[in-house]
N, C-alpha and C positions, 0 to 999 in steps of 0.2 A: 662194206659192212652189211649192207642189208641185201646184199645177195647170201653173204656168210646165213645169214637168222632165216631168210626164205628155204636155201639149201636145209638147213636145220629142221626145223618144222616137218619141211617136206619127210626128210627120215624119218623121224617121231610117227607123222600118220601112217608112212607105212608099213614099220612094227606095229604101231596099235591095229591095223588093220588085220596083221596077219593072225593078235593074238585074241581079237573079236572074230576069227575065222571067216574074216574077209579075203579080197583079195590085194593086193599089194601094187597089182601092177596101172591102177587109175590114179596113182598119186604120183603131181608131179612139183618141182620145186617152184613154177608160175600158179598153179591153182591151188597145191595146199599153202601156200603161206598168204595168198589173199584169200583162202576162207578161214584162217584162224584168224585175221583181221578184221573179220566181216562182221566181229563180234556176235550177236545169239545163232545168225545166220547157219553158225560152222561146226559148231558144238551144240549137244541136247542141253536146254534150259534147265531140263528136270529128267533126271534118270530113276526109272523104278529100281528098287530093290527087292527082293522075294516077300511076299504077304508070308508076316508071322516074325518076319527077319528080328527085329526089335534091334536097328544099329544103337550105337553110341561113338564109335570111333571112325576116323575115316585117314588114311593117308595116301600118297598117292609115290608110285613107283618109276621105272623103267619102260620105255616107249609108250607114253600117255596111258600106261596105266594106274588105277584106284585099287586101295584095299577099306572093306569096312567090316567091322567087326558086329558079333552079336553080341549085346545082353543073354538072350536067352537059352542058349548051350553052348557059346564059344566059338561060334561059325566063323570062317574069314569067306566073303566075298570077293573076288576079283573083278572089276573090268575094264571098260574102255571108256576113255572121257570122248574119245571120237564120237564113236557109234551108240553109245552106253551101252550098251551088249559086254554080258558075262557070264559067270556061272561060280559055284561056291570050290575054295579052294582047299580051304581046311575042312574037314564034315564036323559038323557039330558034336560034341557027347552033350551025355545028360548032367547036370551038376558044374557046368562048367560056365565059362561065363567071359566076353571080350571086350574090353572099353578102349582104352588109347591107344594108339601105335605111330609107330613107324619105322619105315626103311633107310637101311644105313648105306654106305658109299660101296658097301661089298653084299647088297641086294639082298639082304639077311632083313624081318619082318620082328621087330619087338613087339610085343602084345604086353598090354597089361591085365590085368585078371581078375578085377573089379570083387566081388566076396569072397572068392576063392580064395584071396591072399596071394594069388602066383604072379610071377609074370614069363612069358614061353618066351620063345626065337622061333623061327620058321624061315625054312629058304622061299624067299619070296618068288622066285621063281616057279618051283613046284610043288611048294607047301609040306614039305618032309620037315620034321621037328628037328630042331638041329640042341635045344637045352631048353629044361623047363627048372624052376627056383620057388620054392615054396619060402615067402620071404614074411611070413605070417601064418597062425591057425584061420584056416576059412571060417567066415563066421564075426571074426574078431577085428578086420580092416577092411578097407575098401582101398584097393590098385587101381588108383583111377588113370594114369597119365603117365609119359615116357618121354624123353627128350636123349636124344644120341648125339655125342660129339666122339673126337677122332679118338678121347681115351677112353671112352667110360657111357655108360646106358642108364639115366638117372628116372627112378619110377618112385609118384607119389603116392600118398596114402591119404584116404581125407577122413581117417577118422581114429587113425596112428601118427602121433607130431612127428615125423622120422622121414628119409629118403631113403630107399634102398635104392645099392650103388653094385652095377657089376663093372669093374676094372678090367679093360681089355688088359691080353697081356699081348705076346708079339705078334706081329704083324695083323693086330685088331683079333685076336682067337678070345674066345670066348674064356671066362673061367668056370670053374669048380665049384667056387661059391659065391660069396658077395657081402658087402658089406653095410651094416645098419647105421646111417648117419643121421642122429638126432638135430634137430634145431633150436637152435639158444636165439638170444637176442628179442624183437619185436615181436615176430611172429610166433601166437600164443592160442594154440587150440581152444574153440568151446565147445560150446553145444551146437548140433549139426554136421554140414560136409564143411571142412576147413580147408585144404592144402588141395587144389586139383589140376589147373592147366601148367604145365613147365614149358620155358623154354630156354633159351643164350641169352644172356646181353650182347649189344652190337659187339663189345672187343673182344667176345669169348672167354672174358674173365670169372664169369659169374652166372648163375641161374636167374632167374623170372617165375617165379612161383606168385598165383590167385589164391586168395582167400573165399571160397564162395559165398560163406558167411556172413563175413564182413568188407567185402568189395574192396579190400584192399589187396596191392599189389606190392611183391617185397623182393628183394633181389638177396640172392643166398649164395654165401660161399661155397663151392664147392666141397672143399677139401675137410673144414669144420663144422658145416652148417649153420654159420652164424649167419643174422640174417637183420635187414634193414628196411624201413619202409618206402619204398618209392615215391617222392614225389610228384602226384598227378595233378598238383594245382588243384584240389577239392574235386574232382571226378572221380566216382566211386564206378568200381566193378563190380555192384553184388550182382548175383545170378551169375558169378564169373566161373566159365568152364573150360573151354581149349583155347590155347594160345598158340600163335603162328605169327614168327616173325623174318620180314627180309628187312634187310641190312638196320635202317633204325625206324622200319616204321613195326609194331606189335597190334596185330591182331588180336581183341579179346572179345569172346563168342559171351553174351550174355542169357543162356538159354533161355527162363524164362520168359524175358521180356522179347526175345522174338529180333534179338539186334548183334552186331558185330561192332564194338568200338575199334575206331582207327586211333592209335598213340603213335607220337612221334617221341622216339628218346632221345637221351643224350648217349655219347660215345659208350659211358658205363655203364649205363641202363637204370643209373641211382634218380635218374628226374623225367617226366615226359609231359606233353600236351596232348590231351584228347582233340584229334584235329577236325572228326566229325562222326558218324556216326550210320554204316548199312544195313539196312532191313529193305525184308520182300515182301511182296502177298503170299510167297508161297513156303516163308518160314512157319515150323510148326515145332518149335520146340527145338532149336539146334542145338548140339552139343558141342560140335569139335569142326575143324575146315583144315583144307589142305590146299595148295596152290597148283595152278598149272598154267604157265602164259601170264593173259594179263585176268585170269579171273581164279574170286575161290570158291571151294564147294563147300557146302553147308551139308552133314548131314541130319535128317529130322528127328529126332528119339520120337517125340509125339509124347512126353511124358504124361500129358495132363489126357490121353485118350489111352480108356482100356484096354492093352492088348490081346489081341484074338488073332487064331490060325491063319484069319480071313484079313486083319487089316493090314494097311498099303503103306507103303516106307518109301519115300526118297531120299534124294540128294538135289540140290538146289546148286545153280551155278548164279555167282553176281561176280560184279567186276571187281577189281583188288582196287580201282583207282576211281 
């Protein structure tokens, strides 16, 4: 088995190498898989992003690589968790705008589209628009977040109580249009951002929708929207923004406060324990994380610093365990 994970790794580096326009041929299955053990050793701590970028979203793809989106005209970012080395995959326009994402099992790049109302596709591989969905007047919602499973590409609104839902139809193809799924039950909009990070419950029955508002976490039916409050034993999630979950432990990003809660759920995702609790020195306002190995990236919006042409953007690597 752990020749299988070293062989593993070792491929991984040498796609990422080749698509950070390295070379391919210094990776081997005895020295990359004891440098991605070596923990900071292996990987950049801290990868720059372009001065000016203003991310929000980050997910991560195909041979160790990352995508991160822009706030400020809709940019995608590509690069390497390797090397950190990249360069911009989507070209920004003006008016446009990137918050949550991710990549599906057939390399397709869902974007959310934050005031615009939209949310795109993009073949992740070379960033050609594959369907864009105006699921709102720009102006009048905020697309903050995205979570894909094998039928359906579910995007939040945090300031419309609704999911909009596109239905795969065969063999995962995209559709024509999509559908407005309101939420009944617990979860009840106020004043401010309400509805933002989504993900699965462990049995794949159900959603994970954050409150940011109100730090509560609720688990939403698919199909209805009916929706329930999560039992977190009195741990509250306010500042709650991206969510990332393997099997039943839930990541939830508290921007703000500069921290990542660890919850441990149950099978259905209806109860959890916050089992502790990640922050860095070099968090500065994270929004969203994605996984790679045994660590996850944080990237920084910087919300509470001005943004200017000139200021610095990263991503932050800490360990998932």
């Amino acid at each position: 088995m752990r020749r299988v994970v070293l062989i593993g790794l070792a491929t991984g580096l040498a796609a990422s190498a080749v698509l950070a326009g390295g070379s391919a041929a210094t990776a081997s299955p005895r020295s990359s898989g004891a440098a991605v053990g070596a923990h900071s050793t292996a990987l950049p701590k801290v990868i720059a992003l372009p001065n000016g970028f203003r991310p929000e979203g980050i997910a991560t793809g195909r041979a160790a690589s990352f995508y991160a989106g822009s706030l400020a005209d809709g940019a995608v970012y590509r690069g390497s968790l390797i090397t950190g080395r990249g360069s911009v995959l989507v070209p920004g326009q003006p008016g446009s705008a990137a918050t949550g994402m991710k990549v599906d099992r057939k390399n397709r790049l869902f974007v959310s589209g934050g005031p615009t109302g939209q949310g795109r596709v993009y073949d992740a591989a070379t960033g050609a628009p594959l369907a864009s969905y105006q699921f709102a007047a720009a102006g009048t919602s905020f697309v903050n977040d995205v979570v894909v499973t094998r039928d359906a590409a579910y995007f939040t609104d945090s300031l419309q109580p609704v999911l909009y839902v596109l239905r795969f139809g065969r063999h995962g193809g995209l559709p024509t249009g999509f559908e407005t799924l309101p939420f009944s039950g617990d979860l009840v909009y106020q004043a401010g951002f309400n509805a933002n990070g989504i993900e699965t419950t462990p049995d794949g029955h159900a959603l994970l929708v954050v409150q940011s508002n109100t730090g509560l976490l609720f688990r939403v039916n698919p199909h209805t929207g009916t929706s329930t409050t999560v039992d977190l034993g009195g741990a509250s999630l306010s500042f709650g923004d991206g969510l990332l979950r393997r099997g039943r432990t839930l990541y939830a990003v508290r921007n703000q406060l500069n921290q990542i809660a660890v919850i441990q759920l149950n099978r259905s995702g209806s109860a959890g324990v916050q089992s502790r609790t990640i922050t860095d020195p070099a968090f500065d306002v994270p929004t969203t994380i994605a996984r790679f190995g045994p660590f996850l990236y944080a990237v920084n919006a910087r919300f509470s610093t001005p943004p200017t042409p000139d200021t610095e953007y990263t991503i932050v690597q800490v360990p998932a365990r």
